[in-house]
Backbone as CSV, one residue per row, in Angstrom:
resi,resn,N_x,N_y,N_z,CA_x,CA_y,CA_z,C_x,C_y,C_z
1,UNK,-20.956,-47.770,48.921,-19.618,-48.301,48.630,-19.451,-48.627,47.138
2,UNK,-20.278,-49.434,46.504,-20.400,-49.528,45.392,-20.078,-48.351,44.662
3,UNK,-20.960,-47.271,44.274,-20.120,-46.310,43.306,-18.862,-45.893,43.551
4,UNK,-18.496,-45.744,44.922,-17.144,-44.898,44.878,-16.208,-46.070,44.508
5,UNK,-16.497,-47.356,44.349,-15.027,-48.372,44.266,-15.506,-48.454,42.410
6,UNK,-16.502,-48.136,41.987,-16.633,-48.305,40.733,-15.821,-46.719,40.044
7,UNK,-15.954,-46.059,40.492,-14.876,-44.554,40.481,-14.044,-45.318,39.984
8,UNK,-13.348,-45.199,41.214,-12.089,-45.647,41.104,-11.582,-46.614,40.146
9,UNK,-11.746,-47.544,40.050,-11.690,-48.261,38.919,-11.794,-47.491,37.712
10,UNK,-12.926,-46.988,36.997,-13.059,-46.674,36.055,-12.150,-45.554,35.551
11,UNK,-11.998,-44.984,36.442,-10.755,-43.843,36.442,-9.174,-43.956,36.475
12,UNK,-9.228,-45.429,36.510,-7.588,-45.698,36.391,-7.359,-46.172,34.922
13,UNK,-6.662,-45.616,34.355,-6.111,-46.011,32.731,-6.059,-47.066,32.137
14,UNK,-5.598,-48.209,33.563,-5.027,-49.314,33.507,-6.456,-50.332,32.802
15,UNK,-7.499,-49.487,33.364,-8.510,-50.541,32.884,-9.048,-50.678,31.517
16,UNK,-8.430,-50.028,30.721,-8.683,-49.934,29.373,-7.593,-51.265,28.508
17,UNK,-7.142,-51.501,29.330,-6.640,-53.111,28.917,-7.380,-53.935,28.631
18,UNK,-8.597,-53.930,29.816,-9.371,-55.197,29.564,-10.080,-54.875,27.932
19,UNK,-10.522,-53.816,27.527,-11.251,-53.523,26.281,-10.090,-53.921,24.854
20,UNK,-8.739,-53.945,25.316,-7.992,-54.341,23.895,-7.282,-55.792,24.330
21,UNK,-7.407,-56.194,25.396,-6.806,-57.616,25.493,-7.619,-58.667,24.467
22,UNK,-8.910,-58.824,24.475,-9.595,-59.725,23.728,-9.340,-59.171,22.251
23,UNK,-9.473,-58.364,21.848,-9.177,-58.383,20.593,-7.911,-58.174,19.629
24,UNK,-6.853,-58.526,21.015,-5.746,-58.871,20.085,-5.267,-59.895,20.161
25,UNK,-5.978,-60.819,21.338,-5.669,-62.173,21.507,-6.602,-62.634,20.245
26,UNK,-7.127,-62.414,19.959,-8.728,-62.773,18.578,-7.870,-62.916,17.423
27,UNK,-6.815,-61.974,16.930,-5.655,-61.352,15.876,-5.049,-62.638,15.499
28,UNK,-4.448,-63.883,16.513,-3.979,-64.842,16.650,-4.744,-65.797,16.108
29,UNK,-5.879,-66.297,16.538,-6.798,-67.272,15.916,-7.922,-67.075,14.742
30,UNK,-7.751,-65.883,13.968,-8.564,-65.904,12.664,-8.047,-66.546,11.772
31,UNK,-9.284,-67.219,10.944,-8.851,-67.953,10.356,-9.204,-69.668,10.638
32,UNK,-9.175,-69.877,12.091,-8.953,-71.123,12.529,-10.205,-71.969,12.829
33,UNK,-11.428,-71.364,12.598,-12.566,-72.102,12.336,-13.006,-71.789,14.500
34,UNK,-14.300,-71.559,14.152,-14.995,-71.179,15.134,-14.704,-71.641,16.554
35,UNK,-14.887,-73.492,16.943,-14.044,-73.879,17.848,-12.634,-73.526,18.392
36,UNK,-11.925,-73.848,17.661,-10.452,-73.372,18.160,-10.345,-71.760,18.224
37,UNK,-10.869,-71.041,17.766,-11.067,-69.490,18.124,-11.601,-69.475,19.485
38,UNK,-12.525,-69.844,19.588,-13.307,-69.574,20.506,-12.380,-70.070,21.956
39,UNK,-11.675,-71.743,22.070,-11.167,-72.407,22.822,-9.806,-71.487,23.333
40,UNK,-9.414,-70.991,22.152,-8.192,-70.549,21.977,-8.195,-69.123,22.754
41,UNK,-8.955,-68.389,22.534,-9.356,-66.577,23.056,-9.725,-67.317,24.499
42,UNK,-10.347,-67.821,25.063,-10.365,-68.327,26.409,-9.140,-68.571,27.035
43,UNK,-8.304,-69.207,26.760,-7.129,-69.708,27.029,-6.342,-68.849,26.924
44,UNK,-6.213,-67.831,26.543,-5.423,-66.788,25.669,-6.054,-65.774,27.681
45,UNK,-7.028,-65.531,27.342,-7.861,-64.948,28.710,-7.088,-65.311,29.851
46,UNK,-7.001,-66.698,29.942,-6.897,-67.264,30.935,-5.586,-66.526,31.571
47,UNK,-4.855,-66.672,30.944,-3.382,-66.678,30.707,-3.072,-65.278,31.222
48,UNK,-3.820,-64.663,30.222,-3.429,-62.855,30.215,-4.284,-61.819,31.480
49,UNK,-5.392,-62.364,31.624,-6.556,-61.332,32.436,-6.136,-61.518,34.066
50,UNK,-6.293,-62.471,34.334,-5.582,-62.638,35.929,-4.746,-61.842,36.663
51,UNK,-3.465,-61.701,36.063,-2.433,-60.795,36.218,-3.448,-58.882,35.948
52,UNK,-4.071,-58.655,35.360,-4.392,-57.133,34.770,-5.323,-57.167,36.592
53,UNK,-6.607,-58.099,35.996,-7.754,-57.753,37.517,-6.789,-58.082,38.463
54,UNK,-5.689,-58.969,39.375,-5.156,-58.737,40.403,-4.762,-57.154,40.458
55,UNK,-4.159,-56.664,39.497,-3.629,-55.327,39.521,-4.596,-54.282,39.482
56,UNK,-5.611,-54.281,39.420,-6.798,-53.144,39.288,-7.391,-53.569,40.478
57,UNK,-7.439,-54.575,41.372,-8.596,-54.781,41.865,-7.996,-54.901,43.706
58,UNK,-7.015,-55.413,43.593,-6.087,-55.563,45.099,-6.288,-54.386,45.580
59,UNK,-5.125,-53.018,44.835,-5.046,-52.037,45.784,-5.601,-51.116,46.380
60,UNK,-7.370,-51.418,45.668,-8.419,-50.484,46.278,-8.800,-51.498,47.577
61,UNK,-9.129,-52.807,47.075,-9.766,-53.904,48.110,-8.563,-53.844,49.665
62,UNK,-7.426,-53.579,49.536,-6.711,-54.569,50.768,-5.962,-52.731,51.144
63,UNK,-6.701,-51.507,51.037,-6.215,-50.288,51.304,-6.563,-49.771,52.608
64,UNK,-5.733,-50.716,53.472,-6.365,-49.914,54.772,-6.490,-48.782,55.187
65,UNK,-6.021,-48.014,54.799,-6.509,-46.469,54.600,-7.972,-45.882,54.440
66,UNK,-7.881,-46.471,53.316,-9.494,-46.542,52.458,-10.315,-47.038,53.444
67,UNK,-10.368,-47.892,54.187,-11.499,-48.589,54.503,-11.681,-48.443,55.717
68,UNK,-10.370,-47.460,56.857,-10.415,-47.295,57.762,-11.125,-45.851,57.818
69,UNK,-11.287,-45.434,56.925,-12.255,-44.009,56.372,-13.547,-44.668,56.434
70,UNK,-14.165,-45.617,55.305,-14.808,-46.052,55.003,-15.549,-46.758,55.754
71,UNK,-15.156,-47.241,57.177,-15.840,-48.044,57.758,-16.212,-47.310,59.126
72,UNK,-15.765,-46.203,59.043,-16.477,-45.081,59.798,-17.640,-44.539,59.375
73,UNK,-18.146,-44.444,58.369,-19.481,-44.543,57.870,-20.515,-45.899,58.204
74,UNK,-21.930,-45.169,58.361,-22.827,-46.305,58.668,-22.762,-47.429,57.966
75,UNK,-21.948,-48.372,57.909,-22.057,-49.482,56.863,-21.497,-50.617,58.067
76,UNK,-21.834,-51.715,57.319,-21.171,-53.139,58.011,-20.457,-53.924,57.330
77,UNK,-19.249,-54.300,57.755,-17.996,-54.442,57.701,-18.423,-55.856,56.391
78,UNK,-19.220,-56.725,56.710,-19.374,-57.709,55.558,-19.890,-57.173,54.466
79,UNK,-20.989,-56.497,54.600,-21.810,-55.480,53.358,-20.394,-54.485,52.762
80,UNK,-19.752,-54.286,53.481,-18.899,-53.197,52.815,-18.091,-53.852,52.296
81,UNK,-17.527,-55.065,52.490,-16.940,-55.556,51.371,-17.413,-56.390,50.311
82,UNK,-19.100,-56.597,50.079,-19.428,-57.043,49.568,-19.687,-55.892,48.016
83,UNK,-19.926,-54.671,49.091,-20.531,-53.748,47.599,-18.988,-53.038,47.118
84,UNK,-17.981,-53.514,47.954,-16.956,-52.494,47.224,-16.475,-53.453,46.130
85,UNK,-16.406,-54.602,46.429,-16.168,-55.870,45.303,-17.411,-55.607,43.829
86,UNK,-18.258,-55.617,44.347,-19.298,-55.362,43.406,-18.812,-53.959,42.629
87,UNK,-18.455,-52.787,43.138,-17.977,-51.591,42.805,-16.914,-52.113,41.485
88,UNK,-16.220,-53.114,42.196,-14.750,-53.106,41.102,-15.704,-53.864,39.927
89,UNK,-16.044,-55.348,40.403,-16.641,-55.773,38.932,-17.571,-55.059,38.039
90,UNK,-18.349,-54.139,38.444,-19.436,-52.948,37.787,-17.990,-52.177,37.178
91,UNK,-17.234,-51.942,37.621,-15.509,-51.118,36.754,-15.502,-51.706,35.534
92,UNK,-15.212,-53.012,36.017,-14.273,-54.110,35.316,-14.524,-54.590,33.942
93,UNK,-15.692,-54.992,34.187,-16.893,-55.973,33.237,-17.195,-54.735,32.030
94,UNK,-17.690,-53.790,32.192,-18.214,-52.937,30.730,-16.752,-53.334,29.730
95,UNK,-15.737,-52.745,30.439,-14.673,-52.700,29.334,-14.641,-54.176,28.608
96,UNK,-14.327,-55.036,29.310,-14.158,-56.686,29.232,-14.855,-57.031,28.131
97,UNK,-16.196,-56.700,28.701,-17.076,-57.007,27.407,-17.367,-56.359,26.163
98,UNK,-16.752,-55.245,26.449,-16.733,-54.458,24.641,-15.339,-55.245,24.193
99,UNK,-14.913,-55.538,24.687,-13.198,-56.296,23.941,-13.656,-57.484,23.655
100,UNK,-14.768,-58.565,24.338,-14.834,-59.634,23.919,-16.046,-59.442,22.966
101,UNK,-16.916,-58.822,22.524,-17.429,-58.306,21.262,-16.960,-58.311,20.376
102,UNK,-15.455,-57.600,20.781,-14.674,-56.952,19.660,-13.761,-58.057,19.572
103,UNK,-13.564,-59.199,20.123,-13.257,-60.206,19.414,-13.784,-61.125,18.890
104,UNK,-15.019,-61.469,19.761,-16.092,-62.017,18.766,-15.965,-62.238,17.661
105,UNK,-16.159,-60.526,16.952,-16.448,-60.063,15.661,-15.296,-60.479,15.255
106,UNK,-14.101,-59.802,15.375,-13.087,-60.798,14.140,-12.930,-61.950,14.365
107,UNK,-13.219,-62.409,15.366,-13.183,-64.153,14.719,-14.603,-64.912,13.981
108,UNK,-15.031,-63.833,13.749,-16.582,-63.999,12.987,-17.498,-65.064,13.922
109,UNK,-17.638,-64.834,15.085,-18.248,-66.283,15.487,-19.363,-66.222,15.356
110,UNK,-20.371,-67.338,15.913,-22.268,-66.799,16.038,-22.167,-66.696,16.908
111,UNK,-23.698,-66.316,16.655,-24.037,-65.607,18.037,-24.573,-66.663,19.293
112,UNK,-24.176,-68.380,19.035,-23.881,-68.858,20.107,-22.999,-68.905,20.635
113,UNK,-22.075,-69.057,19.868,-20.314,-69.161,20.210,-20.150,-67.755,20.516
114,UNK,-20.337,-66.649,20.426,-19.987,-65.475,20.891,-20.636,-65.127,22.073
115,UNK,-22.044,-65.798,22.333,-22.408,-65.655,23.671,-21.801,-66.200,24.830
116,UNK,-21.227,-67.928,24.673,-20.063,-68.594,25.237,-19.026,-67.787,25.551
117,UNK,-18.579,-67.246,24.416,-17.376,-66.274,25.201,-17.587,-64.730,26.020
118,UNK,-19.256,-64.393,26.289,-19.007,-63.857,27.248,-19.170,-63.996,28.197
119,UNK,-19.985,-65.084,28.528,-20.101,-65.795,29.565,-18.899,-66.344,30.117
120,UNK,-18.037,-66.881,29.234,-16.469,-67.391,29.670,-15.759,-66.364,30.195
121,UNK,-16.059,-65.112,29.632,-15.221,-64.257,30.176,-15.549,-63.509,31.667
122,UNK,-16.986,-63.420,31.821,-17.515,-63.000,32.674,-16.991,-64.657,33.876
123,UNK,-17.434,-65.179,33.578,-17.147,-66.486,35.101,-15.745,-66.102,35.281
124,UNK,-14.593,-65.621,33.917,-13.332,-65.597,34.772,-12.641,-64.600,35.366
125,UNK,-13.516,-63.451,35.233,-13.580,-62.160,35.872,-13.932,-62.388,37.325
126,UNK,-15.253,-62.940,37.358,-15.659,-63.454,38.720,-14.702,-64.429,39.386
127,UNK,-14.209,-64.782,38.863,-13.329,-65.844,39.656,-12.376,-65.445,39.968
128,UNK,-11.412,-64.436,39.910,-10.128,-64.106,40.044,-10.696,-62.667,40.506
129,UNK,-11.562,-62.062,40.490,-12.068,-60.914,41.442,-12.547,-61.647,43.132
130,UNK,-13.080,-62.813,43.239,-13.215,-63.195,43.925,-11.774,-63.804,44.926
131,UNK,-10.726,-64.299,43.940,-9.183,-64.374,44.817,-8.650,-62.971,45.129
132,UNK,-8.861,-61.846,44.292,-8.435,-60.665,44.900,-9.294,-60.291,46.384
133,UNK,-10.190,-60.216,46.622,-11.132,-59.979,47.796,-10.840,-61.241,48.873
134,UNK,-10.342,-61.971,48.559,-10.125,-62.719,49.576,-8.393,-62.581,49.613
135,UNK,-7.484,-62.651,49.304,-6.441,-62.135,49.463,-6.457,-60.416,49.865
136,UNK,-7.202,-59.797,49.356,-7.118,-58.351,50.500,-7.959,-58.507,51.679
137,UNK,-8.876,-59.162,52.023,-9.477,-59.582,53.166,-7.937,-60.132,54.361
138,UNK,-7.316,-61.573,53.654,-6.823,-61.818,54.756,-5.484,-61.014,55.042
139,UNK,-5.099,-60.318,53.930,-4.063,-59.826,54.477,-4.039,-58.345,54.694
140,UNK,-4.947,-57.301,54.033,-5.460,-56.287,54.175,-3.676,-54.898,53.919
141,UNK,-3.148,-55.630,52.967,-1.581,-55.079,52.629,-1.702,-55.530,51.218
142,UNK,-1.221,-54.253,50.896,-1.319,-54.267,48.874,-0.420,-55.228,48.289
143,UNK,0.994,-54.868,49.047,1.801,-55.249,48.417,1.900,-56.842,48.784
144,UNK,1.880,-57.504,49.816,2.168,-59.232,50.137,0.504,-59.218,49.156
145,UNK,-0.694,-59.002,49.497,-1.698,-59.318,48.624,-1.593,-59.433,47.315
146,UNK,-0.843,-58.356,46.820,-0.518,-58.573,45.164,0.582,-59.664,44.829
147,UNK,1.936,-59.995,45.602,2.578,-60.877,45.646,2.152,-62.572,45.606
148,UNK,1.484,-62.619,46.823,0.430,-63.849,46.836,-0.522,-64.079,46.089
149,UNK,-1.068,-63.085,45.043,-1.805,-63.146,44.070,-1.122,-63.590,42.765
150,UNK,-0.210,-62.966,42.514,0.636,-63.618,41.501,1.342,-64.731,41.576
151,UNK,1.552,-65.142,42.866,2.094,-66.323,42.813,1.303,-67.410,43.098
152,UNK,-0.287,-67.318,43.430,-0.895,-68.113,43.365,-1.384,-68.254,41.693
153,UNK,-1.816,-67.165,41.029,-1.767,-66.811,39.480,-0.804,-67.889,38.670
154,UNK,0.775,-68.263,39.562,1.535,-69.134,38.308,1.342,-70.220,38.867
155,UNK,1.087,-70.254,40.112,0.348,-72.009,40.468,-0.826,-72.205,39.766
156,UNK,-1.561,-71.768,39.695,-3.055,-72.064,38.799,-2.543,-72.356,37.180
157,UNK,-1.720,-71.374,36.843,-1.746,-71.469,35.111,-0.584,-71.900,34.494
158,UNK,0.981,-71.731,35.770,1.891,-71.967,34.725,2.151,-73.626,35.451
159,UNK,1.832,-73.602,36.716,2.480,-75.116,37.323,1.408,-75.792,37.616
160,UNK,0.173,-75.542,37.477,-0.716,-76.786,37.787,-1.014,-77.859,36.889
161,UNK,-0.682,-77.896,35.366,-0.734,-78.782,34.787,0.302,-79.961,35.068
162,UNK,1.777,-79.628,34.903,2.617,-80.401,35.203,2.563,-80.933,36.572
163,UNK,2.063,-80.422,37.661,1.639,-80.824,38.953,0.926,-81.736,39.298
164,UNK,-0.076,-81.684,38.461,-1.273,-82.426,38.624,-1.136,-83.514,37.751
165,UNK,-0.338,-83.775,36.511,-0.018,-84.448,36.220,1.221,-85.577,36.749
166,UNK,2.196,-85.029,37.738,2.823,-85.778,38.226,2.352,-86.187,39.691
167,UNK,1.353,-85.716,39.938,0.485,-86.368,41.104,-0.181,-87.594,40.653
168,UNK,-0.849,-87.499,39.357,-1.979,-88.537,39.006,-0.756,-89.601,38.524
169,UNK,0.612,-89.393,38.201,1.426,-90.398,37.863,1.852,-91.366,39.288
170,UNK,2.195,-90.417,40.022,2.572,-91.054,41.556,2.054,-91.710,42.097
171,UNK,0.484,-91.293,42.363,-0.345,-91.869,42.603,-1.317,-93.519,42.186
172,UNK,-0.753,-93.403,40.941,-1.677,-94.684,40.281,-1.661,-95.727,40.879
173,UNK,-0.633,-96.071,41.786,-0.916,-97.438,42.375,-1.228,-97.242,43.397
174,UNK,-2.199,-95.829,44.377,-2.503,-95.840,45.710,-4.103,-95.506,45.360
175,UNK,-4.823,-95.873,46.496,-6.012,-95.366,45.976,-6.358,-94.099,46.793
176,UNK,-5.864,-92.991,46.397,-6.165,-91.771,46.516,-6.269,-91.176,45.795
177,UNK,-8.097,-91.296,45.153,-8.405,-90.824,43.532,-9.042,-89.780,44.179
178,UNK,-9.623,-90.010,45.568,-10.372,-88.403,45.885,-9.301,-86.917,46.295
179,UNK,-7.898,-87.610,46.270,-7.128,-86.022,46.428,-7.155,-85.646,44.821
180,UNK,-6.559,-86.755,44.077,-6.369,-86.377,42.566,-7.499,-85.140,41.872
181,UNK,-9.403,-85.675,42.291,-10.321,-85.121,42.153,-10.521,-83.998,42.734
182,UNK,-9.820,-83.690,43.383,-9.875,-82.200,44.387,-8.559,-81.424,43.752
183,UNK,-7.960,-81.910,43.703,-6.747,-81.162,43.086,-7.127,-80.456,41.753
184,UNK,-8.202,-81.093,40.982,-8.637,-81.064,39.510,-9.450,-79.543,39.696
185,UNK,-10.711,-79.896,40.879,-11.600,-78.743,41.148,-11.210,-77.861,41.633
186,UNK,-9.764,-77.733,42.274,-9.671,-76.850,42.668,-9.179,-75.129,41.687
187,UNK,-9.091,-75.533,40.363,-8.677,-75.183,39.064,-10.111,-74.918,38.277
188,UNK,-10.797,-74.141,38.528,-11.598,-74.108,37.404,-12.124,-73.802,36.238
189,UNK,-10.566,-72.791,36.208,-10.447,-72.526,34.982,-10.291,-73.208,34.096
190,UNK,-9.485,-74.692,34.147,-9.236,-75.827,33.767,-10.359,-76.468,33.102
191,UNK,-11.155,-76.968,34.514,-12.341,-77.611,33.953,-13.346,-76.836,33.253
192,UNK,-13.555,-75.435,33.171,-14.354,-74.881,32.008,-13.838,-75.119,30.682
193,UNK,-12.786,-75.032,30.871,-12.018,-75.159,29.270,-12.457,-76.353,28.932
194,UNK,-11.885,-77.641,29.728,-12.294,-78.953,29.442,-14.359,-78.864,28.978
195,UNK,-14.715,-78.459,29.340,-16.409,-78.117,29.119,-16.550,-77.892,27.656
196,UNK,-15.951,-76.166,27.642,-16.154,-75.888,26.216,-15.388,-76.249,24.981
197,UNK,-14.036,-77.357,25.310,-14.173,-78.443,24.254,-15.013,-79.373,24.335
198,UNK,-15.567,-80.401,24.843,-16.157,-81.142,24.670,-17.671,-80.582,24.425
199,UNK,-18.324,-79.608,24.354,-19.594,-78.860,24.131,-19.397,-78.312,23.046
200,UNK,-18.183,-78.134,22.236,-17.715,-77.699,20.273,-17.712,-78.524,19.583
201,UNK,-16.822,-79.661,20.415,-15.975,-80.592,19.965,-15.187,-79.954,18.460
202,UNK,-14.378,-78.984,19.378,-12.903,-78.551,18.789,-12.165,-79.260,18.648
203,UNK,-11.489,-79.154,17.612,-10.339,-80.313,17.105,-8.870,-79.493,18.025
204,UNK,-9.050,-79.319,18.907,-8.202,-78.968,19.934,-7.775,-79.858,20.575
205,UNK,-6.129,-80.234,21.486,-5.672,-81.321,22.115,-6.310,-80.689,23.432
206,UNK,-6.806,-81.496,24.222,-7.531,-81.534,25.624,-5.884,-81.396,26.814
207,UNK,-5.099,-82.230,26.233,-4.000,-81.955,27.176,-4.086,-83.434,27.750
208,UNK,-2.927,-83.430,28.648,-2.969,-84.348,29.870,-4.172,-84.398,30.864
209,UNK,-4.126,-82.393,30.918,-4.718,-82.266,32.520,-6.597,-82.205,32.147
210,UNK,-6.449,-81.805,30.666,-7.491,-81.905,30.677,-8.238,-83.769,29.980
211,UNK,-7.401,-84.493,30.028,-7.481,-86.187,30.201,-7.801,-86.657,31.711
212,UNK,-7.583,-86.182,32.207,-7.328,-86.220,33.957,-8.686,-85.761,34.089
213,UNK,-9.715,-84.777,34.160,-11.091,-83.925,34.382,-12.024,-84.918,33.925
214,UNK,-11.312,-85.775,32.224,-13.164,-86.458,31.534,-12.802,-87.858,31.956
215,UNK,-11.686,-88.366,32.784,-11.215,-89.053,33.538,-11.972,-89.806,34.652
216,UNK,-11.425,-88.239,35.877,-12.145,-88.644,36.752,-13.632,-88.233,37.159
217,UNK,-13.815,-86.707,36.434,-15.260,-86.277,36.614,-16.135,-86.463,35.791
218,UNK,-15.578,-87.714,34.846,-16.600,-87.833,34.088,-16.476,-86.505,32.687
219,UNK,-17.837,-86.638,31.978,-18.154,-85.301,31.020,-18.569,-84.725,31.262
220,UNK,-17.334,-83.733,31.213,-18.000,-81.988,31.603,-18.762,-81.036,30.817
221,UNK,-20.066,-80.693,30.577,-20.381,-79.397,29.803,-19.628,-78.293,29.991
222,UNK,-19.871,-77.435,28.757,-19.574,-76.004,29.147,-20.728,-75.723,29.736
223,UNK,-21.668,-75.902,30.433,-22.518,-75.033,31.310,-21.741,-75.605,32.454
224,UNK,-22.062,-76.551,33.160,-21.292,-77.433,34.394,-19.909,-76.472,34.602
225,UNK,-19.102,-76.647,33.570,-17.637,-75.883,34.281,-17.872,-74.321,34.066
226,UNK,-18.589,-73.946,33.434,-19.301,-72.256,33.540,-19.606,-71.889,34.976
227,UNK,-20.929,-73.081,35.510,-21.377,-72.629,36.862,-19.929,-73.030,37.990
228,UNK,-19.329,-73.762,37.664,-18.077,-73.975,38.348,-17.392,-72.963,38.587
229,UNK,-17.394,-72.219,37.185,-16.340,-71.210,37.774,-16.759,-69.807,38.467
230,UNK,-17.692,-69.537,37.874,-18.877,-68.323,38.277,-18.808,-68.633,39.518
231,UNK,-19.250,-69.687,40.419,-19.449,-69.640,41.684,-18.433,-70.050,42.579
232,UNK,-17.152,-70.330,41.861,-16.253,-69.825,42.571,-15.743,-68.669,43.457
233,UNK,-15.949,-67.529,42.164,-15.572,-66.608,42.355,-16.696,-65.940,43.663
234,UNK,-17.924,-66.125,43.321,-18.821,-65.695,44.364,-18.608,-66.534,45.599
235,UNK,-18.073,-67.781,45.722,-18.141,-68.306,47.248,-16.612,-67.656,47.274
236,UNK,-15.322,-67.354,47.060,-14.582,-66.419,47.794,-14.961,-65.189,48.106
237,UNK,-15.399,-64.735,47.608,-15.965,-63.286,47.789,-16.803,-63.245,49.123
238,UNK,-17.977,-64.026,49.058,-18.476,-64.841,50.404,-17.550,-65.042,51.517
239,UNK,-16.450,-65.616,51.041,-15.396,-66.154,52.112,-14.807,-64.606,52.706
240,UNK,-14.427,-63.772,51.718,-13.666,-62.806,51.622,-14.358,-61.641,52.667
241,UNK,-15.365,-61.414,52.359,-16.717,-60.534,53.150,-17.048,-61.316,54.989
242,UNK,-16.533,-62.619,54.705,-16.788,-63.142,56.604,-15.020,-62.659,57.540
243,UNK,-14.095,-63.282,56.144,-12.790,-62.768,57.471,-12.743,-61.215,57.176
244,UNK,-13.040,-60.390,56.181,-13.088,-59.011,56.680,-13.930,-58.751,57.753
245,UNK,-14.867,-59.115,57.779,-16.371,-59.180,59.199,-15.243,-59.208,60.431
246,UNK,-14.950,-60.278,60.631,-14.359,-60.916,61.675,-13.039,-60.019,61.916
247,UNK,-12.487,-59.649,61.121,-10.897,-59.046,61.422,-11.111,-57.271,61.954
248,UNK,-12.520,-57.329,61.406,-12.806,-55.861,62.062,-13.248,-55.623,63.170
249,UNK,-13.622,-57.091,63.989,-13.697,-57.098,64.985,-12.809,-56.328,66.216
């Protein structure tokens, strides 16, 4: 399963985005001193990559066509969606990471701070490859899968700050600090960011939401919200690989 979903991928045009997205988001922050480059091309990621991997990665994963071929071959229904996921990120990741090289380099960073950002980039690949596989798992339809992907996409990035901020306002006089704290994790793109400022200490504003994270979880490393997000993406994928199991029942 693996090579043929890595085909595919690699053979669609579309994926040559990921190789010029980082280095024109990079174009923006030269100049700005290593931290805020670095904080900034993450955020810049955040923002921009989500939307590209939902679109490369849904309509092979949730193609019932495909898989109703595919699962006529000796394979098992959890393994097969484990290596076709693996297929897309083996796609995904080469390009990704020659673009975040290639931004690296113009933002001149070192080669710690440039290792940070591929690691940043890699956990957020994994993480949003991991909501695609579980959104084509449960719904196994391109089109509501890609829909629900994007609109979970502007809950995560364009409305969870203001959200979460008018929760932690509402809230202050009840003691329900453990929804506030779940609401926080459930974002981890968030709390990595919050990590790799406080692991620069970039003269970057943290935000509200990210006041809310060194708040209630305390101080976050950038390793801590790294493994946060990395294993996000692998426990949906996990998740994603049991209701495909089960639905093929």
């Amino acid at each position: 399963m693996t090579p043929l979903f890595l085909k595919e991928v690699a053979r669609n045009p579309w994926t040559a985005g990921l190789l010029l997205l980082p280095p024109l988001l990079a174009l923006g922050f030269q100049g700005r001193g290593e931290g805020v480059g670095l904080v900034g091309l993450y955020s810049g990621l955040s923002l921009l990559l989500p939307p590209l991997v939902l679109a490369l990665s849904v309509p092979l994963l949730a193609s019932r066509e495909e898989w109703a071929f595919l699962l006529g071959l000796p394979a098992r229904p959890f393994r097969a969606l484990l290596e076709g996921t693996l297929g897309v990120f083996l796609g995904l990741f080469p390009p990704l990471l020659l673009g975040l090289l290639l931004g690296a380099g113009l933002l001149g960073l070192s080669p710690g701070a440039g290792l940070w950002l591929l690691l940043s980039g890699a956990g957020l690949l994994l993480f949003w490859l991991g909501v695609s596989a579980l959104l084509a798992a449960l719904l196994l339809e391109e089109r509501r899968a890609l829909a629900l992907g994007f609109g979970l996409f502007g809950l995560l990035n364009v409305l969870y700050g203001p959200l979460v901020v008018a929760l932690a306002v509402r809230l202050r006089d009840y003691p329900l600090e453990g929804l506030l704290t779940l609401a926080l994790l459930l974002n981890p793109q968030e709390v990595h960011r919050v990590g790799l400022l406080a692991g620069l200490n970039a003269p970057v504003l943290t935000g509200p939401v990210g006041h809310l994270v060194a708040e209630r979880l305390g101080t976050v490393g950038a390793l801590v919200g790294l493994l946060h997000l990395a294993l996000s993406g692998v426990l949906l994928t996990l998740l994603a690989a049991l209701v495909f199991a089960r639905r093929d029942r």
